[in-house]
C-alpha positions as CSV (number, residue, x, y, z in Angstrom):
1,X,44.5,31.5,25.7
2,X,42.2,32.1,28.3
3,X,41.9,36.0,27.6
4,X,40.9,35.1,23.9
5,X,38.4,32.6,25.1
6,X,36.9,35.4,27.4
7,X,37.3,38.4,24.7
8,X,34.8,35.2,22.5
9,X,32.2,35.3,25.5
10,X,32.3,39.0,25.9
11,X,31.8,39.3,21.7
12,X,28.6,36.7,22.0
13,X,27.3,38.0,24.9
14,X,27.0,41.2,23.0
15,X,25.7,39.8,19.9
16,X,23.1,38.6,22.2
17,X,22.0,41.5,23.9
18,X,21.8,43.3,20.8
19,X,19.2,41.0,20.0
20,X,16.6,41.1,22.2
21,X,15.7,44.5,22.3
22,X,15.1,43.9,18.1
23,X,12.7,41.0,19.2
24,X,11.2,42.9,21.4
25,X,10.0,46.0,19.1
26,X,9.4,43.3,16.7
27,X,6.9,41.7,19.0
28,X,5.6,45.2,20.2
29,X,5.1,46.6,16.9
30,X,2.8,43.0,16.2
31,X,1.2,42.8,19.4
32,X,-0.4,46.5,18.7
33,X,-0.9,45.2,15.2
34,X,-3.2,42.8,16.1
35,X,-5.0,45.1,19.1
36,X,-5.7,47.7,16.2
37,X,-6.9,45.6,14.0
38,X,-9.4,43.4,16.4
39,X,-10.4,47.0,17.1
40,X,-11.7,47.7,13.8
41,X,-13.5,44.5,13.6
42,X,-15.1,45.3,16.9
43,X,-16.2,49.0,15.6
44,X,-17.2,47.1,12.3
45,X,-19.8,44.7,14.4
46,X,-20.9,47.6,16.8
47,X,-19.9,45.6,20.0
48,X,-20.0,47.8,23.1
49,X,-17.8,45.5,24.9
50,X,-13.5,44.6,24.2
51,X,-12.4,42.1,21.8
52,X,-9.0,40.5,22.7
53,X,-7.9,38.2,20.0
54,X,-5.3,37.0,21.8
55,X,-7.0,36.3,24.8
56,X,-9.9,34.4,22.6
57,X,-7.2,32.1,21.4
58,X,-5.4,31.6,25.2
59,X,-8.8,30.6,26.2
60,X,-9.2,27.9,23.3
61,X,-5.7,26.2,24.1
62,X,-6.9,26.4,28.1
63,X,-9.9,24.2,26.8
64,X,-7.8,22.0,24.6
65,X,-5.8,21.2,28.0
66,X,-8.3,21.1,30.5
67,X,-9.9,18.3,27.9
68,X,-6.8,16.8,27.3
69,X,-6.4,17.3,23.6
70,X,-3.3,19.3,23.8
71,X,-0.6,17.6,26.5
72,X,1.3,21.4,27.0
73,X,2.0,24.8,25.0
74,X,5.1,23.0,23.3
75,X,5.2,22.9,19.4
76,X,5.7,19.0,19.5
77,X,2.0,19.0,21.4
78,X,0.7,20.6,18.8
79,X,1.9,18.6,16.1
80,X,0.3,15.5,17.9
81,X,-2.9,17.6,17.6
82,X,-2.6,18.6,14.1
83,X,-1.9,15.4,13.2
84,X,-5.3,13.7,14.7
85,X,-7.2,17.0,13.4
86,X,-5.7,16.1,9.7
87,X,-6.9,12.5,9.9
88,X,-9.9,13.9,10.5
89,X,-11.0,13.7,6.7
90,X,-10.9,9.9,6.4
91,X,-10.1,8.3,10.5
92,X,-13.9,9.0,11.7
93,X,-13.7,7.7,14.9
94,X,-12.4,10.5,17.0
95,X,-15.0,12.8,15.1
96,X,-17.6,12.8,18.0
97,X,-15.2,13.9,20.7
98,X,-14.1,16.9,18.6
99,X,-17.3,17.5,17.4
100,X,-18.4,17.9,21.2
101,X,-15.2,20.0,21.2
102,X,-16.3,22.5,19.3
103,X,-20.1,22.9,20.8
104,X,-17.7,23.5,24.0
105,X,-15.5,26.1,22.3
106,X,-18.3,28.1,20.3
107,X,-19.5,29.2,23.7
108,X,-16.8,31.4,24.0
109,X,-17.9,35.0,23.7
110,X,-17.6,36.7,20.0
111,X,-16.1,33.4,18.9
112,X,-18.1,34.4,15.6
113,X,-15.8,36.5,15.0
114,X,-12.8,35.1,13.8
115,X,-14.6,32.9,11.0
116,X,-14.6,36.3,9.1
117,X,-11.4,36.8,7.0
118,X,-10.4,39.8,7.9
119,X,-10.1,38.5,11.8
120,X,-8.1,35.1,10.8
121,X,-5.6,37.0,8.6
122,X,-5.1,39.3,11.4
123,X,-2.2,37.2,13.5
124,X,-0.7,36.0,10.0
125,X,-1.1,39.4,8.6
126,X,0.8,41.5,11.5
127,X,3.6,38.4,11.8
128,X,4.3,38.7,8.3
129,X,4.5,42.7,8.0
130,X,6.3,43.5,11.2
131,X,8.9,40.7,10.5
132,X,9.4,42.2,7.1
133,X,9.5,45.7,8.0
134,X,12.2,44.8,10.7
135,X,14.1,43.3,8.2
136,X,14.1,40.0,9.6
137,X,12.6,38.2,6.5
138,X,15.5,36.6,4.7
139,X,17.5,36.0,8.1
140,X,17.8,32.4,8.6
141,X,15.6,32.2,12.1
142,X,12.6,33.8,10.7
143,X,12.5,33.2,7.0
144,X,10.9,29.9,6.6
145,X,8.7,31.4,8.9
146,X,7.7,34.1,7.1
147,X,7.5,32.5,3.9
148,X,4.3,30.1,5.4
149,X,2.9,33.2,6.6
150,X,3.0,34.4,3.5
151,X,1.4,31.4,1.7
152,X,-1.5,31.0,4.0
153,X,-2.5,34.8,4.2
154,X,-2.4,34.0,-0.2
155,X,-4.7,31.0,-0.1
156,X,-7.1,31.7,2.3
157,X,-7.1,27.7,3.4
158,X,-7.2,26.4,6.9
159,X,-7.3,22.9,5.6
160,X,-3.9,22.6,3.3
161,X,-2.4,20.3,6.5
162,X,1.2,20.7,3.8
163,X,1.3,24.7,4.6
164,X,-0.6,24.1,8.1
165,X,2.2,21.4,9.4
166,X,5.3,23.8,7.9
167,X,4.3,26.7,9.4
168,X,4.1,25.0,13.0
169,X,7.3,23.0,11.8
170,X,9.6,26.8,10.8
171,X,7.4,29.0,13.9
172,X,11.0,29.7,15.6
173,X,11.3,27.3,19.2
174,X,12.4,30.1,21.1
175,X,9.3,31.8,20.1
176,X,6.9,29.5,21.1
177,X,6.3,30.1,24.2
178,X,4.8,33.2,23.0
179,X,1.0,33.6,22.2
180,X,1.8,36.3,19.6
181,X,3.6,33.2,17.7
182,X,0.9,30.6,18.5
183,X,-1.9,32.3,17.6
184,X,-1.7,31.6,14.2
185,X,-1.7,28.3,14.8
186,X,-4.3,27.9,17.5
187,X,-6.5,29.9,14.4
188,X,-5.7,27.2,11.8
189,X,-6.9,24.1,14.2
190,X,-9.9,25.9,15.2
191,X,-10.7,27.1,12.1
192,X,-9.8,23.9,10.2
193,X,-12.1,22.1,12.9
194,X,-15.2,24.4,12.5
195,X,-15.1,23.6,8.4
196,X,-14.4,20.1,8.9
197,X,-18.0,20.0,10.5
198,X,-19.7,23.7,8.9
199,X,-18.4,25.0,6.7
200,X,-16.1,25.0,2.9
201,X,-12.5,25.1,2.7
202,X,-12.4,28.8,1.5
203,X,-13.2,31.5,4.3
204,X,-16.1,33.7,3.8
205,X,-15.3,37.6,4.0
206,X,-17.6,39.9,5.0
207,X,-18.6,43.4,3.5
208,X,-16.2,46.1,3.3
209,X,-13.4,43.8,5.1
210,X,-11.8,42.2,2.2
């Protein structure tokens, strides 16, 4: 008994390792996905200096903690945040706060940037492909997932809170820790907070990166 109990840990163990290095190009192969196309955006403004997407949207979540909007990096922190942001259209009284929110975060350097569609489809955009192309799509931990990445990149919306709240809902747990994963979703509440107060619900593209 206890040799077929060991020859069972030795099988999942395996199973395991096989695993991660498959994640790992998978979050690679998006990762340089993203750097390229930041880099094109960067080239297509004509700024001398580096453009870190990621970094942009580590520096927004740093602000929504030092303020005390967002309790941690978990998913169930965010979904307390999405959920005041969404009441947003008819709860007015927390609109000041996040409306001195966002003076704070448009300070950020090149934070024009990703209000241009080519630069918020960027994070959704790689996700999706690289998921796909490592045929992880239809497996059970990632295809939820990739199905909301899908929708959003289609519609062009920040502010449909049904296809906001399912993606953060099927972004994979053990993923989250992971800024390629929250990215996306850091985009969609600063995005969906810069329209509430700016702009339309549909993104504006800019020439030549439709």
């Amino acid at each position: 008994m206890r040799s077929i109990f060991l020859v069972l840990f030795f099988v999942i163990q395996l199973i395991s390792c096989k695993s991660i290095p498959k994640l790992n190009n998978l979050n690679k192969d998006i990762n340089e996905c993203v750097k390229g196309r930041t880099e094109l955006v960067r080239e297509d403004f004509s700024l001398k200096e580096e453009f870190d997407l990621y970094q942009f949207y580590e520096t927004i979540e740093e602000i929504l903690i030092q303020r005390r909007f967002l309790e941690s990096k978990s998913k169930e922190a965010y979904k307390i945040l999405f959920k005041e942001i969404e009441s947003l259209s008819w709860e007015k009284k927390n609109e000041t706060k996040y409306k001195d929110l966002l003076k704070t975060m448009d300070t950020i350097k090149n934070n024009h940037l990703t209000g241009w569609i080519s630069t918020f489809k960027t994070p959704f955009e790689c996700n999706r492909f690289f998921i796909k192309k490592h045929n992880l799509n239809e497996n059970d931990y990632f295809s939820e997932y990739y199905l909301y990445l899908l929708k959003i990149v289609k519609t062009n919306e920040t502010k449909n809170w049904r296809l906001n709240n399912k993606l953060l809902e099927e972004t994979p747990n053990r993923e989250f820790s992971n800024i390629i994963y929250r990215t996306p979703i850091i985009s969609l509440f600063y995005e969906s907070l810069k329209y509430h107060f700016l702009f339309k619900d549909k993104l504006f593209a800019p020439r030549g990166l439709n």
